[in-house]
C-alpha positions as CSV (number, residue, x, y, z in Angstrom):
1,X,-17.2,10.1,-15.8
2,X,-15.0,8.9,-18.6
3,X,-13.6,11.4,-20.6
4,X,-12.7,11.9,-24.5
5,X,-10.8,14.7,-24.8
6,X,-10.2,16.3,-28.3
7,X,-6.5,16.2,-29.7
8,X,-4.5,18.6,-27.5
9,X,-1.7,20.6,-28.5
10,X,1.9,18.9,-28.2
11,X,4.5,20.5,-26.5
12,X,7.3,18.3,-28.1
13,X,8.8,15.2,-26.7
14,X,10.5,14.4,-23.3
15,X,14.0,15.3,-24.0
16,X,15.6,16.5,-20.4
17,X,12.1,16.5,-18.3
18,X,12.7,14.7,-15.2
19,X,10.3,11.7,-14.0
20,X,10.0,10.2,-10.6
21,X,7.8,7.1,-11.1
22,X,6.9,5.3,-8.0
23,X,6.9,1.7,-8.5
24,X,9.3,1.5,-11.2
25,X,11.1,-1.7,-10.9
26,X,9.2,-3.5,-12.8
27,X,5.3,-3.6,-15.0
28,X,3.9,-0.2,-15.8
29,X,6.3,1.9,-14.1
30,X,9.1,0.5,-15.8
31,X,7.6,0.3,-19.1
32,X,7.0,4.4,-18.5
33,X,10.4,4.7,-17.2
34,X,11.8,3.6,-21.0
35,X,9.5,5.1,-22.9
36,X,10.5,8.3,-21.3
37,X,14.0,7.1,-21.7
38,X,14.2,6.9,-25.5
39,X,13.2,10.5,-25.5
40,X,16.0,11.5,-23.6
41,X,14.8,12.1,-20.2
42,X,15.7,11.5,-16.8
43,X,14.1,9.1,-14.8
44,X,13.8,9.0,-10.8
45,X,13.1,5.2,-10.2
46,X,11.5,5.2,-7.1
47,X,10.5,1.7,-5.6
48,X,11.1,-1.0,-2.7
49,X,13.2,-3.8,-4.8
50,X,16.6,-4.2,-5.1
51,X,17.0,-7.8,-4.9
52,X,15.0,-9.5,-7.5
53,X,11.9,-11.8,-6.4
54,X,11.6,-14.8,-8.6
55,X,7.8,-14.4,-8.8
56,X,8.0,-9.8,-9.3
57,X,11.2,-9.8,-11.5
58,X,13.0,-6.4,-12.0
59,X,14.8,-3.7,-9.5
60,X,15.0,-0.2,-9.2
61,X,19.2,-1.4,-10.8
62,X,18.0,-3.4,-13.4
63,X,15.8,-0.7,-14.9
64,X,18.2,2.1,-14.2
65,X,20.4,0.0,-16.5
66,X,18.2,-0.2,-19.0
67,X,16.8,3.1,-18.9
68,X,20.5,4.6,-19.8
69,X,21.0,1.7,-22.2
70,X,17.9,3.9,-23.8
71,X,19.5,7.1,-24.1
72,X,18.2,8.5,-20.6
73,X,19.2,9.5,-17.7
74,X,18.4,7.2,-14.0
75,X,18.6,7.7,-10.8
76,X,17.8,4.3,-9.3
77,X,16.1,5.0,-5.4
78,X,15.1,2.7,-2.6
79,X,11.8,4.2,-1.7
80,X,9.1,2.9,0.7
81,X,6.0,5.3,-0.5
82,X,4.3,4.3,2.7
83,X,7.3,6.2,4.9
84,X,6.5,10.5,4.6
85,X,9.9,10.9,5.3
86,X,12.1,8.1,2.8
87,X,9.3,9.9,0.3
88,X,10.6,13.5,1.2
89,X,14.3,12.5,0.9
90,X,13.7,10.5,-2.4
91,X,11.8,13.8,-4.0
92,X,15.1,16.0,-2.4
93,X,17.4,13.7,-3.9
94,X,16.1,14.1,-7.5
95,X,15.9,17.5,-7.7
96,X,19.6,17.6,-6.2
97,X,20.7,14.9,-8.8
98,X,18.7,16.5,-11.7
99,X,17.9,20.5,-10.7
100,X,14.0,19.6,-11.4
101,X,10.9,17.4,-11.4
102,X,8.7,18.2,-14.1
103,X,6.4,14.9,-14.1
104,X,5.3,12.7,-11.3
105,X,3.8,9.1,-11.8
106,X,1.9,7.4,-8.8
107,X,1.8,4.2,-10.1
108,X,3.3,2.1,-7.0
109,X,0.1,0.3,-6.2
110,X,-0.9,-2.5,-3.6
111,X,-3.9,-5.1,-4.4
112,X,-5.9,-7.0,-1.5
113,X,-9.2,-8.9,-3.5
114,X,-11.1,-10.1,-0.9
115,X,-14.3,-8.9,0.7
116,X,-15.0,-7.0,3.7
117,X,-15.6,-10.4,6.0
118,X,-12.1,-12.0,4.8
119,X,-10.2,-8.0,4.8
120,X,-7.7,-8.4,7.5
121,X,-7.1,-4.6,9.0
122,X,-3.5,-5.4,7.9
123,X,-4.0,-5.9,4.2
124,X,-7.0,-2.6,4.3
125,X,-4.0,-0.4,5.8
126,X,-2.0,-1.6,3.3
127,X,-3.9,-1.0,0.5
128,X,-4.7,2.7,1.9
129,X,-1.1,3.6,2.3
130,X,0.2,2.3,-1.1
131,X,-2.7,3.5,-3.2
132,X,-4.2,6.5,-1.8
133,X,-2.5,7.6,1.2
134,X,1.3,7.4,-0.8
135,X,-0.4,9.2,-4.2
136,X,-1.4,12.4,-1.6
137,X,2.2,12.4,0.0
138,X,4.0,12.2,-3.1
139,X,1.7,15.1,-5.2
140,X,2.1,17.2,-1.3
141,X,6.0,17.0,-1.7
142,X,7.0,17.0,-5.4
143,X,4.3,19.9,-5.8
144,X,7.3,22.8,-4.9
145,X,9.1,21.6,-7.8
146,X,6.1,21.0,-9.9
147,X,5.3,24.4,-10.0
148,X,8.5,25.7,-11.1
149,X,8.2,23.1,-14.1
150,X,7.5,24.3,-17.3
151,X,4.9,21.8,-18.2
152,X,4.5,20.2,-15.2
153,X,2.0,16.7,-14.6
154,X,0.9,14.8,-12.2
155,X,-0.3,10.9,-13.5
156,X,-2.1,8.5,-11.2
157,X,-3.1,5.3,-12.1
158,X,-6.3,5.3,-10.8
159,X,-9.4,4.1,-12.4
160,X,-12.3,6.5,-13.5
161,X,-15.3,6.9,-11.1
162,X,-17.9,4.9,-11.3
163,X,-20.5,4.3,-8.0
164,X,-22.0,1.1,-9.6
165,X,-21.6,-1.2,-6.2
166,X,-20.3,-4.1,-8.6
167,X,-17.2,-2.6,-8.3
168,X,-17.4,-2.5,-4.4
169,X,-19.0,-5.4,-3.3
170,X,-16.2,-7.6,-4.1
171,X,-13.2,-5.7,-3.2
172,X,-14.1,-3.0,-0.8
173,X,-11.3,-1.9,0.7
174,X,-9.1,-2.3,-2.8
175,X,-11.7,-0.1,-4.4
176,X,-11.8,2.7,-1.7
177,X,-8.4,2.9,-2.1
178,X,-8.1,3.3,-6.1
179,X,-11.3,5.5,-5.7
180,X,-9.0,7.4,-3.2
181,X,-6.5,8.4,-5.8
182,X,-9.1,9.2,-8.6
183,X,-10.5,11.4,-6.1
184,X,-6.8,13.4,-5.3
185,X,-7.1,13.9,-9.3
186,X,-10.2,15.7,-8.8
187,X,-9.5,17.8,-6.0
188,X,-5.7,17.9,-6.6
189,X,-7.0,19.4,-10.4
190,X,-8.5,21.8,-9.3
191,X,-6.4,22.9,-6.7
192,X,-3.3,23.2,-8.6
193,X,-5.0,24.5,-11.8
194,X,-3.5,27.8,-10.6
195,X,-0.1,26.6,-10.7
196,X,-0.3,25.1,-14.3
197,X,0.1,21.3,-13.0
198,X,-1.9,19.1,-14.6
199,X,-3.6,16.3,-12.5
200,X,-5.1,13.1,-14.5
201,X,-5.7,9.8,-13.8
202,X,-4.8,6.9,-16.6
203,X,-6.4,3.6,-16.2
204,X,-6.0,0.4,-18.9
205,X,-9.4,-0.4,-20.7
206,X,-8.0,-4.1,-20.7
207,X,-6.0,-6.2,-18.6
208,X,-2.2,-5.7,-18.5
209,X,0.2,-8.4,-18.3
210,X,1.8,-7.7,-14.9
211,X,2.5,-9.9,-11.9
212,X,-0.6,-8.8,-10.4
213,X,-2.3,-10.1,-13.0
214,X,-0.5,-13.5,-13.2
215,X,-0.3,-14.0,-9.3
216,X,-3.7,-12.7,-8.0
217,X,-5.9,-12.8,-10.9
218,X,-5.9,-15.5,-13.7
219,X,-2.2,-16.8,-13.9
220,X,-1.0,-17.8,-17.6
221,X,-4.1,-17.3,-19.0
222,X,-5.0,-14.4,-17.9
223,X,-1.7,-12.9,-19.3
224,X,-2.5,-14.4,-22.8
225,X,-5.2,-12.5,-22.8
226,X,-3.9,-9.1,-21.9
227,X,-2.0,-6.3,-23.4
228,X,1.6,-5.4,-23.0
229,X,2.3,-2.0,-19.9
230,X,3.7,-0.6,-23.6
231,X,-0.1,0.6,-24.2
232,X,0.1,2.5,-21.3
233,X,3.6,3.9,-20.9
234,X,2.6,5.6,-25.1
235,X,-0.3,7.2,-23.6
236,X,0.9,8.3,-20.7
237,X,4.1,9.3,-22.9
238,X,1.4,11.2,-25.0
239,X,-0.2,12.8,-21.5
240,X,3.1,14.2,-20.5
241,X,3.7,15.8,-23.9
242,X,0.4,17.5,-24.2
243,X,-0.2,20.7,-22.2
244,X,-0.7,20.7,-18.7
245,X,-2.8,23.6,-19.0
246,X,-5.3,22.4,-21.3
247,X,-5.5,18.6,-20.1
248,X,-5.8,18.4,-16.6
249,X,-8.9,16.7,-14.3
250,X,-9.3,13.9,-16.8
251,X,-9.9,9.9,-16.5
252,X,-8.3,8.6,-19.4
253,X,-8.4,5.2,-20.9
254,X,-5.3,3.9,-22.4
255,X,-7.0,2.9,-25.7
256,X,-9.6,5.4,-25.7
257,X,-7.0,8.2,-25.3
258,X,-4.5,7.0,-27.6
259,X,-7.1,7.2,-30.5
260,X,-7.9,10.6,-29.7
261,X,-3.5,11.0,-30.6
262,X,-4.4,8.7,-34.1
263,X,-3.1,5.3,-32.6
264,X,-5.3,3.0,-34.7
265,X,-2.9,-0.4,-34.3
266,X,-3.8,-2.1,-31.1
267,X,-2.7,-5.2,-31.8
268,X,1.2,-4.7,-31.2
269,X,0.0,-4.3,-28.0
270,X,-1.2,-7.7,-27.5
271,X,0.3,-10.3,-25.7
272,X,-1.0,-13.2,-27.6
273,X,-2.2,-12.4,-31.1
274,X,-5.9,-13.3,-31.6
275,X,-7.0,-14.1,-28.0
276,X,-10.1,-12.7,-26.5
277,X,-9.4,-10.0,-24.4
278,X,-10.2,-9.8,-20.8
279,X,-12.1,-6.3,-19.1
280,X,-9.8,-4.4,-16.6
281,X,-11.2,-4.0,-13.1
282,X,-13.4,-0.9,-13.0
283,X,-14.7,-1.5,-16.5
């Protein structure tokens, strides 16, 4: 179920909170990492590349860069999210560097579109560990420090439910995996509700010009006709600022939630002015 929350109360901007942001070095992650930054907050940026691919662009330096260039705080980390314990020291690190984690973003993400015939067992373990399996151990050992937090949330990028089988038929194991994560956001919700952690899942109503996009999906044309990661590093910017104790267990939309803030411009999003835009997965 899709939710549409009402207006929540603010709880002021990001000044001082501390992100760790898996998958960082480039797309979403990054584009959360700066928005964050330009409040003043510190940034964990937690991801695999630190030698820039030709066909990815971006490391965990190049965005640390920019995120102080910002007015932030970075701590740049080499972080395989499929290794419990490079994930444990990366989480100790932070709150050794920075006394705190107040917000954790599980947006590293591996895609595999093929169907169950074609699914090498390689690519479905991969998918599992990156998506699903790395969202759990991340929430599992930030959540002592979470707790502490005074506004503390957990964001996974992770799509709403939705059983339709369109959405299986053609990417099983990808779709298990994203479903995976949705479901930690339930359970994970709940669970820590106690605590004051809030536990949502954000999830682009269009497509979003990232290399996943261009490389697996559509190529140049695709990316014409998606939206900027900007649309969803201001809503989840506008998730982290809202209470944790009264938005929590929600599958959010980029668009959808950013009208419910009074966003009503959704062209500077754009990537191409005026082009027909394509339908994320999952919607």
């Amino acid at each position: 179920m899709i939710s549409s929350p009402q207006e929540k109360k603010s709880v002021g901007h990001l000044k001082g909170k501390v992100l760790f942001v898996t998958g960082a070095s480039r797309g979403v992650g990054r584009a959360i990492a700066l928005r964050a930054a330009k409040d003043g907050a510190k940034v964990v940026i937690a991801s695999k590349s630190v030698k820039e691919d030709p066909r990815l662009g971006g490391t965990i330096h190049s965005v640390a860069e920019e995120v102080v260039a910002l007015g932030g705080a970075a701590l740049p980390l080499q972080v395989d999210v499929r290794d419990e314990k490079q994930v444990e020291e990366a989480i100790e690190k932070a709150v050794q560097t920075f006394g705190a984690i107040d917000i954790l973003i599980n947006n590293a993400g591996a895609i595999f579109l093929g169907q169950t015939p074609v699914t090498p067992m390689k690519k479905f373990d991969l998918v599992m560990a990156v998506n699903v399996r790395a969202a759990f151990l991340c929430s599992q050992k930030a959540f002592p420090y979470l707790k502490k937090a005074e506004n503390p949330h957990i964001l996974n990028l992770s799509p709403p439910l939705n059983l339709d089988p369109k959405w299986l038929k053609d990417h099983l194991a990808y779709t298990i995996s994203k479903y995976g994560m949705s479901l930690c956001v339930l359970g994970m919700a709940e669970e820590f509700k106690v605590h004051g952690i809030a536990v949502n899942s954000l999830w682009p109503r269009t497509a979003v010009a990232t290399a996943a996009i261009r490389n697996l999906v559509g190529g140049e044309e695709a990316i014409r006709r998606s939206r900027t990661p900007e649309i969803l590093a201001d809503a989840a910017h506008a998730i982290f600022v809202s209470s944790s104790r009264e938005l929590t267990g929600q599958f959010l939309l980029d668009e959808d939630f950013l009208r419910t803030q009074g966003v009503t411009d959704f062209q500077k999003y754009a990537v191409e002015t005026g082009q027909d835009l394509l339908a994320d997965f999952f919607i």
